[in-house]
NULUM-509322 format. One record per residue: residue number from 0; residue in three letters; z, y, x of N, C-alpha, C in turn. Coordinates in steps of 0.2 Angstrom, whole numbers. Example, Ala and Ser with C-alpha at 12.3 -4.5 7.8 and 13.67 -1.06 7.14 Angstrom:
BEGIN
r num = 0 residu = ALA nc3 = 39 nc2 = -28 nc1 = 66 cac3 = 39 cac2 = -22 cac1 = 62 cc3 = 39 cc2 = -16 cc1 = 66
r num = 1 residu = SER nc3 = 35 nc2 = -11 nc1 = 64 cac3 = 36 cac2 = -5 cac1 = 68 cc3 = 39 cc2 = 0 cc1 = 64
END
This chain:
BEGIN
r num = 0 residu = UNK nc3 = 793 nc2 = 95 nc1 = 962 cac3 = 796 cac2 = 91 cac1 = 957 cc3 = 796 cc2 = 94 cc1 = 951
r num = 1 residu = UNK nc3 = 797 nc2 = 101 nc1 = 951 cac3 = 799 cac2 = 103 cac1 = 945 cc3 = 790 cc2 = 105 cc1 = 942
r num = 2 residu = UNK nc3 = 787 nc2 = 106 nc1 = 945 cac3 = 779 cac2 = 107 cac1 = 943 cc3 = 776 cc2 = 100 cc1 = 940
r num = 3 residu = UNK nc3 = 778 nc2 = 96 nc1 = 940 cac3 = 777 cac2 = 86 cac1 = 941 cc3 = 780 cc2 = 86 cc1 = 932
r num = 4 residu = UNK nc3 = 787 nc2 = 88 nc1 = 934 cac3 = 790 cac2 = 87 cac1 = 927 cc3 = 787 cc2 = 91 cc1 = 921
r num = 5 residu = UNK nc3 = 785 nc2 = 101 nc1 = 924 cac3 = 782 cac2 = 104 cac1 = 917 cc3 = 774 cc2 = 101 cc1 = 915
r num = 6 residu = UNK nc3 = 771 nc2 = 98 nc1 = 920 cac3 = 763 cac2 = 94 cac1 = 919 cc3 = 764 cc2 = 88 cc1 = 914
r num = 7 residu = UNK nc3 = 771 nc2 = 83 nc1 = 916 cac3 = 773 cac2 = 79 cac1 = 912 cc3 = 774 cc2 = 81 cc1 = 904
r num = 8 residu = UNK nc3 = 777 nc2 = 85 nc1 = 903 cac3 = 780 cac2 = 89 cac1 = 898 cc3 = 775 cc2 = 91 cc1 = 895
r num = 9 residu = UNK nc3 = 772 nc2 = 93 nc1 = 896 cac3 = 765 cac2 = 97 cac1 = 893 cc3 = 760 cc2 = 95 cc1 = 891
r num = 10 residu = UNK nc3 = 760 nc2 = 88 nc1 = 896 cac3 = 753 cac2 = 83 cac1 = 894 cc3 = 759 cc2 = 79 cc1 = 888
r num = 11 residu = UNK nc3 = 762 nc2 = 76 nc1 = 886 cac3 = 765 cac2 = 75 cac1 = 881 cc3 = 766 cc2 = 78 cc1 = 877
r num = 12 residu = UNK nc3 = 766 nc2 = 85 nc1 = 877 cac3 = 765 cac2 = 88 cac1 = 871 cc3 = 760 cc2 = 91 cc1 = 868
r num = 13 residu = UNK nc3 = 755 nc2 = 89 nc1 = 873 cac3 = 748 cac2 = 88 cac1 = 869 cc3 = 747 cc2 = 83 cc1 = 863
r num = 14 residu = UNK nc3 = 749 nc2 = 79 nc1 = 869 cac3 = 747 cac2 = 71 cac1 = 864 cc3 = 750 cc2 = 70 cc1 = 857
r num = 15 residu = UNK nc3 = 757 nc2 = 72 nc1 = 857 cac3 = 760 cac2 = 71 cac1 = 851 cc3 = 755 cc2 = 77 cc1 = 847
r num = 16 residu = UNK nc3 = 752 nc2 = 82 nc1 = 847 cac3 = 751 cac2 = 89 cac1 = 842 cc3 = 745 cc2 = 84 cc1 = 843
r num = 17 residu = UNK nc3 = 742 nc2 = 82 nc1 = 846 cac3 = 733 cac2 = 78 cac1 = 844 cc3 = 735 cc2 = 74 cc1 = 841
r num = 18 residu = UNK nc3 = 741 nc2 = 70 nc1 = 839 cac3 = 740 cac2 = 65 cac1 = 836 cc3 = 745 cc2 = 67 cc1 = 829
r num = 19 residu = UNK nc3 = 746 nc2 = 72 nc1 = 829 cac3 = 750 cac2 = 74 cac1 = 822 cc3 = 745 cc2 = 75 cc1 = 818
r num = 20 residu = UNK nc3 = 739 nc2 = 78 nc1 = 820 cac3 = 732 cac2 = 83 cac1 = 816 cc3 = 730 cc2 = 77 cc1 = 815
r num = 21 residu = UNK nc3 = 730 nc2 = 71 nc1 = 814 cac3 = 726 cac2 = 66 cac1 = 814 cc3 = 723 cc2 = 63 cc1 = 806
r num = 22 residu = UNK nc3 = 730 nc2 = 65 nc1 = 800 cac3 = 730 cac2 = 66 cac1 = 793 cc3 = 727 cc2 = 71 cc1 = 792
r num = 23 residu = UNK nc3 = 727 nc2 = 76 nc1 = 793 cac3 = 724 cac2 = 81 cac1 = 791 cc3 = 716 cc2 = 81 cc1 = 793
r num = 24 residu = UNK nc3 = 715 nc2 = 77 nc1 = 796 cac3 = 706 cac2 = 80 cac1 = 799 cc3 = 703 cc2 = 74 cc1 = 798
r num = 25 residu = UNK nc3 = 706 nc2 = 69 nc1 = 795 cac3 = 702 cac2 = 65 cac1 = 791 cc3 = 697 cc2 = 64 cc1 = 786
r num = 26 residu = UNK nc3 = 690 nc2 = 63 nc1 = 787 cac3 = 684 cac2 = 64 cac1 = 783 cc3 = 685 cc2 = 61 cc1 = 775
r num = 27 residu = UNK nc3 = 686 nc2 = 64 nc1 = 771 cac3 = 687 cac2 = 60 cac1 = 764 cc3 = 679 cc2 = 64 cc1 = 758
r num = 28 residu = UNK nc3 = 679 nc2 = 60 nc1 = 757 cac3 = 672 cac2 = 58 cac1 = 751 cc3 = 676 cc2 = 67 cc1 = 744
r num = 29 residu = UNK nc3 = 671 nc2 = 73 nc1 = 742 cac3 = 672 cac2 = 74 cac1 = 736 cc3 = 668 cc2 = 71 cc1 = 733
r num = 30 residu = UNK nc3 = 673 nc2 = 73 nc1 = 727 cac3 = 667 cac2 = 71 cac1 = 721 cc3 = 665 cc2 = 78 cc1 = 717
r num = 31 residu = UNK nc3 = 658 nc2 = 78 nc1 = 718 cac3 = 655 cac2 = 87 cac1 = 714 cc3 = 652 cc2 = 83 cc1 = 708
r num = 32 residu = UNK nc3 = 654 nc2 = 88 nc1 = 703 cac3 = 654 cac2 = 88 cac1 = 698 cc3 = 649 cc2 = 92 cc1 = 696
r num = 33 residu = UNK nc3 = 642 nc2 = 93 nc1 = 695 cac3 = 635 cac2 = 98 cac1 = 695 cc3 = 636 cc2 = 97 cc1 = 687
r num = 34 residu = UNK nc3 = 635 nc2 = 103 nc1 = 683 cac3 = 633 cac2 = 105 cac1 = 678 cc3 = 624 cc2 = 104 cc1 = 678
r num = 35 residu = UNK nc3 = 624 nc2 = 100 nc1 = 672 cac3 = 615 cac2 = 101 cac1 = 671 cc3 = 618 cc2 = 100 cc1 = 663
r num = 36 residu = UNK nc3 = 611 nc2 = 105 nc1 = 660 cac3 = 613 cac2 = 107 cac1 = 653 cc3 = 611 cc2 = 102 cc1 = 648
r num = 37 residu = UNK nc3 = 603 nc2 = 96 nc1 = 650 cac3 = 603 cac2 = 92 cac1 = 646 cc3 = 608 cc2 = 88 cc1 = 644
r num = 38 residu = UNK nc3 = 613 nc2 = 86 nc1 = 650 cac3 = 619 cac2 = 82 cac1 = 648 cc3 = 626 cc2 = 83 cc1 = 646
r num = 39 residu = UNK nc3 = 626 nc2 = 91 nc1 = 646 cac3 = 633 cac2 = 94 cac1 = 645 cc3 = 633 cc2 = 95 cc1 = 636
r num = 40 residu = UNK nc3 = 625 nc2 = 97 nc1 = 634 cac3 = 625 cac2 = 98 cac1 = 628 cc3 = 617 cc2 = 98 cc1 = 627
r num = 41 residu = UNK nc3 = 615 nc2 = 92 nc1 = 624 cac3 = 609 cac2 = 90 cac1 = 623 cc3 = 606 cc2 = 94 cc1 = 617
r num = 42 residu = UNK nc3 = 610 nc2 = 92 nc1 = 612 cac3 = 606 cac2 = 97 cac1 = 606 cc3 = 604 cc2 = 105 cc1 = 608
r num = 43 residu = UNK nc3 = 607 nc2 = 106 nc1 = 610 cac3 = 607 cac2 = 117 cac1 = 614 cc3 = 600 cc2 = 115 cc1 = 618
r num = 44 residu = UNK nc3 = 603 nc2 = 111 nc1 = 623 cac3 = 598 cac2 = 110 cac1 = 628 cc3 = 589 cc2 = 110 cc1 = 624
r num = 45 residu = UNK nc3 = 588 nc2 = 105 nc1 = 619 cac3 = 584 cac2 = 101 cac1 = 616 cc3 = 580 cc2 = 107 cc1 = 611
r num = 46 residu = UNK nc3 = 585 nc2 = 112 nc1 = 609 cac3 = 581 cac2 = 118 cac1 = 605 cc3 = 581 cc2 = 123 cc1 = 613
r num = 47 residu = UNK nc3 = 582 nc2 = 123 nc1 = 618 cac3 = 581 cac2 = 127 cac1 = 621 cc3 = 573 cc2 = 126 cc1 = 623
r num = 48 residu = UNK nc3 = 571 nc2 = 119 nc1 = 626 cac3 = 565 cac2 = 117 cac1 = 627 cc3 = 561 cc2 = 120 cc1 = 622
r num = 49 residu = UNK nc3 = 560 nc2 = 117 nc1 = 613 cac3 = 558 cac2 = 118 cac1 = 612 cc3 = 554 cc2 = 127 cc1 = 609
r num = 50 residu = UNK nc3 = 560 nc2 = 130 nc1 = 610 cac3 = 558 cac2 = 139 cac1 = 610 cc3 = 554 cc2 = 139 cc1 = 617
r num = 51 residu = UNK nc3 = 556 nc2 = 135 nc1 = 623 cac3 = 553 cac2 = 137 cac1 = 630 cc3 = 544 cc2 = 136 cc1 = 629
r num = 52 residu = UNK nc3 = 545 nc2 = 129 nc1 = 625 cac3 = 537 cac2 = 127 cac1 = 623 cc3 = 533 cc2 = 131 cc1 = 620
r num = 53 residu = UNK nc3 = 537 nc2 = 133 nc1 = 613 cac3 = 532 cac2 = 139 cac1 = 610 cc3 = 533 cc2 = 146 cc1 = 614
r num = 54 residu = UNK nc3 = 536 nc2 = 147 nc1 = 618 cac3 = 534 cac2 = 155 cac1 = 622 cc3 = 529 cc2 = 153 cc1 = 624
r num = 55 residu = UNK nc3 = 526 nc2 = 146 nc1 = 629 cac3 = 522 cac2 = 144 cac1 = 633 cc3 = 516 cc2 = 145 cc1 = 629
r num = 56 residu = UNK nc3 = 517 nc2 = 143 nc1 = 623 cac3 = 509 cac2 = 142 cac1 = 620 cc3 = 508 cc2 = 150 cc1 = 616
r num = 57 residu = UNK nc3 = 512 nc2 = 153 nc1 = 616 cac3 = 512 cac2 = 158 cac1 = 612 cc3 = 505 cc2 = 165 cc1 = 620
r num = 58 residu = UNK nc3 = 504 nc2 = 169 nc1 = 615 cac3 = 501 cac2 = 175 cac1 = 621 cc3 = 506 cc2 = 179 cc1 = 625
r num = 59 residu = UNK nc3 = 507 nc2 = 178 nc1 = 631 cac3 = 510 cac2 = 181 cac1 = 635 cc3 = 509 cc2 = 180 cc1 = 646
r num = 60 residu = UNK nc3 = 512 nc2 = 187 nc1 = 650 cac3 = 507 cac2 = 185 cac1 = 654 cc3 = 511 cc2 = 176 cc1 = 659
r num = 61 residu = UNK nc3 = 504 nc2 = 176 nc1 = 659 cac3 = 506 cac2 = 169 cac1 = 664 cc3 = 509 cc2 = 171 cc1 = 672
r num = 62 residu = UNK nc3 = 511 nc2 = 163 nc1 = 672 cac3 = 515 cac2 = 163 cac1 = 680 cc3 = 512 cc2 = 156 cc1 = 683
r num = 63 residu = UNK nc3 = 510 nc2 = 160 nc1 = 687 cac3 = 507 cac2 = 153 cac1 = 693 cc3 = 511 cc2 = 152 cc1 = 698
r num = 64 residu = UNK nc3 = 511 nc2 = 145 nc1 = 699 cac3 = 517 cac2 = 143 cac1 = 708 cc3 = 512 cc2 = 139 cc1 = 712
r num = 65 residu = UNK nc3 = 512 nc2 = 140 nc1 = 718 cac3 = 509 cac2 = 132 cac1 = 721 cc3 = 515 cc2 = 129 cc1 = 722
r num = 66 residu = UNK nc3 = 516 nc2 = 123 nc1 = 724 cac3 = 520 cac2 = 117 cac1 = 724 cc3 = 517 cc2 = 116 cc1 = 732
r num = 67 residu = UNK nc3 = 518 nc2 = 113 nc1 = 738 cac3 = 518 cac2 = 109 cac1 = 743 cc3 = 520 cc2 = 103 cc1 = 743
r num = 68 residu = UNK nc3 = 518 nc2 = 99 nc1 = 740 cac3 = 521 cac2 = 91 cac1 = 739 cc3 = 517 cc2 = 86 cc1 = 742
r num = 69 residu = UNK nc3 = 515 nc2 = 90 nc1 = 749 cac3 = 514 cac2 = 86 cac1 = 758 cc3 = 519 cc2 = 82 cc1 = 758
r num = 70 residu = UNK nc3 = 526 nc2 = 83 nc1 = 756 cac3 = 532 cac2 = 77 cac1 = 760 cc3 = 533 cc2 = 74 cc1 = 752
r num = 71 residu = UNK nc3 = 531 nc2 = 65 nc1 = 755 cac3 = 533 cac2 = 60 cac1 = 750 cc3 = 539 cc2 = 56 cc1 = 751
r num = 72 residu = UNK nc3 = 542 nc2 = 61 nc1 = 756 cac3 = 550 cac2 = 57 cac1 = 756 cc3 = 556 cc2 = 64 cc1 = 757
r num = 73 residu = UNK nc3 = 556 nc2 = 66 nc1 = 749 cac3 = 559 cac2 = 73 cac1 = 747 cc3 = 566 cc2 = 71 cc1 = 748
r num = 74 residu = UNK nc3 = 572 nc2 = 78 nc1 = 752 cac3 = 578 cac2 = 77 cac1 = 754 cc3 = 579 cc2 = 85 cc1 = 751
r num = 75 residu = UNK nc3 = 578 nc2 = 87 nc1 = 749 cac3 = 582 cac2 = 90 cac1 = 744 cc3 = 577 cc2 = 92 cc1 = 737
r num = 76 residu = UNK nc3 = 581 nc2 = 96 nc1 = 732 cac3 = 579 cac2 = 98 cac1 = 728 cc3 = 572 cc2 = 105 cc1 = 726
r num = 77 residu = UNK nc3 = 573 nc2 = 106 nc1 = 732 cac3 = 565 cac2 = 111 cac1 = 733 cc3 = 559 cc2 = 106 cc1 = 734
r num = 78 residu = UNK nc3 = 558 nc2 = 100 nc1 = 735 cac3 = 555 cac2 = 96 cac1 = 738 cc3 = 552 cc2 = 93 cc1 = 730
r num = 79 residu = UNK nc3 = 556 nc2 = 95 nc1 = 723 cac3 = 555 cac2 = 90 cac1 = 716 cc3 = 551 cc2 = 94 cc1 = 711
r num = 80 residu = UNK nc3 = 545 nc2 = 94 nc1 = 707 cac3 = 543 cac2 = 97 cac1 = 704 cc3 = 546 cc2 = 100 cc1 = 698
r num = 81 residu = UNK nc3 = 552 nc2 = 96 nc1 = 698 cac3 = 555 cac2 = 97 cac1 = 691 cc3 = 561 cc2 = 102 cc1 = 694
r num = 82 residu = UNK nc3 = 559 nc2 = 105 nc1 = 698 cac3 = 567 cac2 = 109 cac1 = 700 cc3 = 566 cc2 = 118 cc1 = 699
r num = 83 residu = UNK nc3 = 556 nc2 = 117 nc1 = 698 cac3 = 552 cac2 = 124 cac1 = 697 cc3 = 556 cc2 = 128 cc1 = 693
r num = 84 residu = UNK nc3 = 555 nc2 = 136 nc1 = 693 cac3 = 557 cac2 = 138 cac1 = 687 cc3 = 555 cc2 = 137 cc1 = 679
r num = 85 residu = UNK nc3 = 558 nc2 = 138 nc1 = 676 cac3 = 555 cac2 = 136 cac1 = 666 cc3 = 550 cc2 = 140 cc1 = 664
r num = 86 residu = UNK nc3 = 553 nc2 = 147 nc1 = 669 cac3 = 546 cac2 = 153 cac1 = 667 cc3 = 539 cc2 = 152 cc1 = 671
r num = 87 residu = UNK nc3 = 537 nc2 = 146 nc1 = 674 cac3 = 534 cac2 = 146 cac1 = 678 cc3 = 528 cc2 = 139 cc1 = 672
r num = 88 residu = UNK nc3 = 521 nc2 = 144 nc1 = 672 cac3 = 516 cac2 = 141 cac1 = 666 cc3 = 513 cc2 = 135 cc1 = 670
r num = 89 residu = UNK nc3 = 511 nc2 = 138 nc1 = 678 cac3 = 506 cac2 = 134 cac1 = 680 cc3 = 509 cc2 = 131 cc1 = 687
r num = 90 residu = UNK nc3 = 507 nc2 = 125 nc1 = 688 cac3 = 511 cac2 = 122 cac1 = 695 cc3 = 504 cc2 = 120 cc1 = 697
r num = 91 residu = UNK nc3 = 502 nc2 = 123 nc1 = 705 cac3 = 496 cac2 = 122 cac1 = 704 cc3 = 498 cc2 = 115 cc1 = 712
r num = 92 residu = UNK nc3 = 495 nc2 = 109 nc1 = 714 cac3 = 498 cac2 = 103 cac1 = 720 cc3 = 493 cc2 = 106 cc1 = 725
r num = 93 residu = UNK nc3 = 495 nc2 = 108 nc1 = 731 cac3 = 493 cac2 = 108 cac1 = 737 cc3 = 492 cc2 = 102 cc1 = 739
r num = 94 residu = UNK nc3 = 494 nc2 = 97 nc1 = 737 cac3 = 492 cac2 = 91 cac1 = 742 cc3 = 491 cc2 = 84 cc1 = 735
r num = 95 residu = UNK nc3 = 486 nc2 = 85 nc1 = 732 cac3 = 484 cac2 = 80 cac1 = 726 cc3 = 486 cc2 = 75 cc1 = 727
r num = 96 residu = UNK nc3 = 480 nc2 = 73 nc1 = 734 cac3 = 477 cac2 = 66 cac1 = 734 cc3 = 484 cc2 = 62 cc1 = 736
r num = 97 residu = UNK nc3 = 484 nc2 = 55 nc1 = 733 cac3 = 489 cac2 = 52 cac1 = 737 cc3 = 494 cc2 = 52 cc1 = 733
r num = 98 residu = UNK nc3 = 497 nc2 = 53 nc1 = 725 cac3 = 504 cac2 = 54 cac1 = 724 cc3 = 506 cc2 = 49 cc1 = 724
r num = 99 residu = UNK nc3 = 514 nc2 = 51 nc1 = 725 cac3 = 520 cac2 = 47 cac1 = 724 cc3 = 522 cc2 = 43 cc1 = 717
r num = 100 residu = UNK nc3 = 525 nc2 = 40 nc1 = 717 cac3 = 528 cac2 = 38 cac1 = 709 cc3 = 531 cc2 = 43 cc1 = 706
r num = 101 residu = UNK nc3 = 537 nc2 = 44 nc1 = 707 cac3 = 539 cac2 = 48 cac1 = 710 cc3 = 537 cc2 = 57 cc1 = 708
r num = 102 residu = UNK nc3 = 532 nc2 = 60 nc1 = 712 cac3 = 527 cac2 = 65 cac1 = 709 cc3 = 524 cc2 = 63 cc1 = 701
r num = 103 residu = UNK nc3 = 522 nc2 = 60 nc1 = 699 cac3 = 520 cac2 = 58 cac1 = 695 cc3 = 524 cc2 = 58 cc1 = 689
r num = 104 residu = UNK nc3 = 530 nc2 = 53 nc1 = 689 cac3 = 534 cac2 = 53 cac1 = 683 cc3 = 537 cc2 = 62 cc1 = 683
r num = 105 residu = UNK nc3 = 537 nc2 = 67 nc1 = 688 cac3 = 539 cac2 = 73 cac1 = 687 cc3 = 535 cc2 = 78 cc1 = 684
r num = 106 residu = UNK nc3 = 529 nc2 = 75 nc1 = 686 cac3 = 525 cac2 = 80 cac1 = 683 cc3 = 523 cc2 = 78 cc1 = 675
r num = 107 residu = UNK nc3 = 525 nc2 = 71 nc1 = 670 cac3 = 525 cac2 = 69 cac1 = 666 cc3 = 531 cc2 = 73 cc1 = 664
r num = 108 residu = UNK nc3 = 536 nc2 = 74 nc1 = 667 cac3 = 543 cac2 = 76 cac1 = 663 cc3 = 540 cc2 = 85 cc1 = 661
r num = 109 residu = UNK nc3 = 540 nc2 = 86 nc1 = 668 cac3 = 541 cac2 = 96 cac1 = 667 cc3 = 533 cc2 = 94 cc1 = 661
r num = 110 residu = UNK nc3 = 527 nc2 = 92 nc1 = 660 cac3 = 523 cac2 = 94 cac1 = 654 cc3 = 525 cc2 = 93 cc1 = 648
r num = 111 residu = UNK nc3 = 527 nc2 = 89 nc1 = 648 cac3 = 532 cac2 = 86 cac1 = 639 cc3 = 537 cc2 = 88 cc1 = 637
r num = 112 residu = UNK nc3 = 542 nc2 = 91 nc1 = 643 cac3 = 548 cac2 = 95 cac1 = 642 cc3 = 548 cc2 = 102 cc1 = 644
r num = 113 residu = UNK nc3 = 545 nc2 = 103 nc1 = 645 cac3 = 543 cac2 = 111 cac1 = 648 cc3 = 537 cc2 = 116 cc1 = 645
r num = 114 residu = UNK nc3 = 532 nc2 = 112 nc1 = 646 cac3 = 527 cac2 = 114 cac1 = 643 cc3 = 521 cc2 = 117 cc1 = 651
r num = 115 residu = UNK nc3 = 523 nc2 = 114 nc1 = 656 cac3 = 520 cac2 = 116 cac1 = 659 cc3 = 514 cc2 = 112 cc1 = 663
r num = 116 residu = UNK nc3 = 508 nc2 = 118 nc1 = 665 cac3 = 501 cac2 = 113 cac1 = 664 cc3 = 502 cc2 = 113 cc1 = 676
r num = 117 residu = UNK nc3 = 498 nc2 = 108 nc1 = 675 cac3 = 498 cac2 = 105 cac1 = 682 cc3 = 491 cc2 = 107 cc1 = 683
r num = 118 residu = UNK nc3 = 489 nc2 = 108 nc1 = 691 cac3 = 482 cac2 = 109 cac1 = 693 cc3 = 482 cc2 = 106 cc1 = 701
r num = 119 residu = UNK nc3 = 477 nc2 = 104 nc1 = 704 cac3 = 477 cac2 = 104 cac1 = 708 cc3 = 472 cc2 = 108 cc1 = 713
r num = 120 residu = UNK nc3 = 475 nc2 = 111 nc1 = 720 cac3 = 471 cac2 = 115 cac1 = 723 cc3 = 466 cc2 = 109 cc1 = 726
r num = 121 residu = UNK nc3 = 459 nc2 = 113 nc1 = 727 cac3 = 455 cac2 = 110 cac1 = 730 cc3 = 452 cc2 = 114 cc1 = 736
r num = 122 residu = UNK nc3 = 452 nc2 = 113 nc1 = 742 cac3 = 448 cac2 = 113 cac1 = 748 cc3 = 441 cc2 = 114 cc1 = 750
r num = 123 residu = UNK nc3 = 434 nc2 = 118 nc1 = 746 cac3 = 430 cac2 = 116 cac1 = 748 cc3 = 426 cc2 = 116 cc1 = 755
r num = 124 residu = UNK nc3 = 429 nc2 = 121 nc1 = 757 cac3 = 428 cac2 = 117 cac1 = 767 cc3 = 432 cc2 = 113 cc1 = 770
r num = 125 residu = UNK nc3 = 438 nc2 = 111 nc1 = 767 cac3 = 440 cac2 = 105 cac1 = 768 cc3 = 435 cc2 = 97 cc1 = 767
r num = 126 residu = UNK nc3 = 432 nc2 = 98 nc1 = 761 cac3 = 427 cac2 = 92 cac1 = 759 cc3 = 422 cc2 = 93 cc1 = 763
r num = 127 residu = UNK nc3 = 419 nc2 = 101 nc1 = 764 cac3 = 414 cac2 = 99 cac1 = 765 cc3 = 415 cc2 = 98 cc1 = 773
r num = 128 residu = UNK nc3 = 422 nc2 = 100 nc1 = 777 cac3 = 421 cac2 = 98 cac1 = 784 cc3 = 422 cc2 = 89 cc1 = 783
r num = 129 residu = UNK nc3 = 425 nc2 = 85 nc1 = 780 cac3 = 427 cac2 = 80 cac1 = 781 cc3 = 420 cc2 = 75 cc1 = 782
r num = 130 residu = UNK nc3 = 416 nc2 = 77 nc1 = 774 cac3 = 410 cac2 = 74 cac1 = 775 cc3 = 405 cc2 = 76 cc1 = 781
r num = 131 residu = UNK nc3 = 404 nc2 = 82 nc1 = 784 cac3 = 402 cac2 = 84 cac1 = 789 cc3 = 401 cc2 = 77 cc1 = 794
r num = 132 residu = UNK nc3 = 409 nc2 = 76 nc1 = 794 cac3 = 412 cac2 = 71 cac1 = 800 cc3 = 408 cc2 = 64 cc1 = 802
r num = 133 residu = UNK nc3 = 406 nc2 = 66 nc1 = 794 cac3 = 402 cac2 = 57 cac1 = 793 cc3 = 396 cc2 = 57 cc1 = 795
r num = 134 residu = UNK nc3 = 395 nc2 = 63 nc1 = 794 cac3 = 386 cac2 = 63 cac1 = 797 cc3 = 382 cc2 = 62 cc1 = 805
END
């Protein structure tokens, strides 16, 4: 009997301690506050572009990046053209064919606001297997 009682005992006071946590472990929404500098302070921001532009066009050595823009349903910000670094001259597209809207409107931003030139990788044993294929 007295085994019956401390199981009783015990399993009740699980339940009340499960159910006290119940406030506390509820999922609530934050809200993150990101600094981005065109919005914090546009004029800083707006002479920063433009000095970035004249280093660009001025002599100094260049920086190449390839970009992977195979995936057109981007889930983070590695995945945006516009997230490259600023010291970065040349963003060359591994995967041209095919762009997104999307791709497009970023690559319009980072040239005009950056000063940065686009290129696209081409494959010639890719083309020339592809057209093989047809023969």
């Amino acid at each position: 009997m007295k085994n019956k009682i401390k199981s009783f005992a015990l399993g009740a006071v699980i339940a009340l301690a499960m159910g006290a946590c119940s406030d506390w472990t509820d999922v609530e929404s934050v809200g993150i506050n990101e600094q981005n500098p065109s919005t914090s302070n546009p004029e800083q921001y707006a002479q920063y572009l433009e000095s970035l532009r004249k280093y660009k066009e001025a002599d100094h050595k260049f920086v190449y990046a390839w970009f992977d823009n195979s995936n057109k349903e981007p889930f983070s910000r590695g995945h945006h053209m516009n997230a490259t670094p600023d010291s970065v001259d040349v963003v060359v597209l591994m995967s041209p064919d095919e762009l997104a809207d999307f791709e497009i409107a970023e690559m319009d931003e980072i040239r005009t606001d950056k000063g940065t030139k686009i290129l696209y990788a081409v494959s010639y044993d890719a083309i020339k297997k592809k057209n093989m294929n047809r023969w």
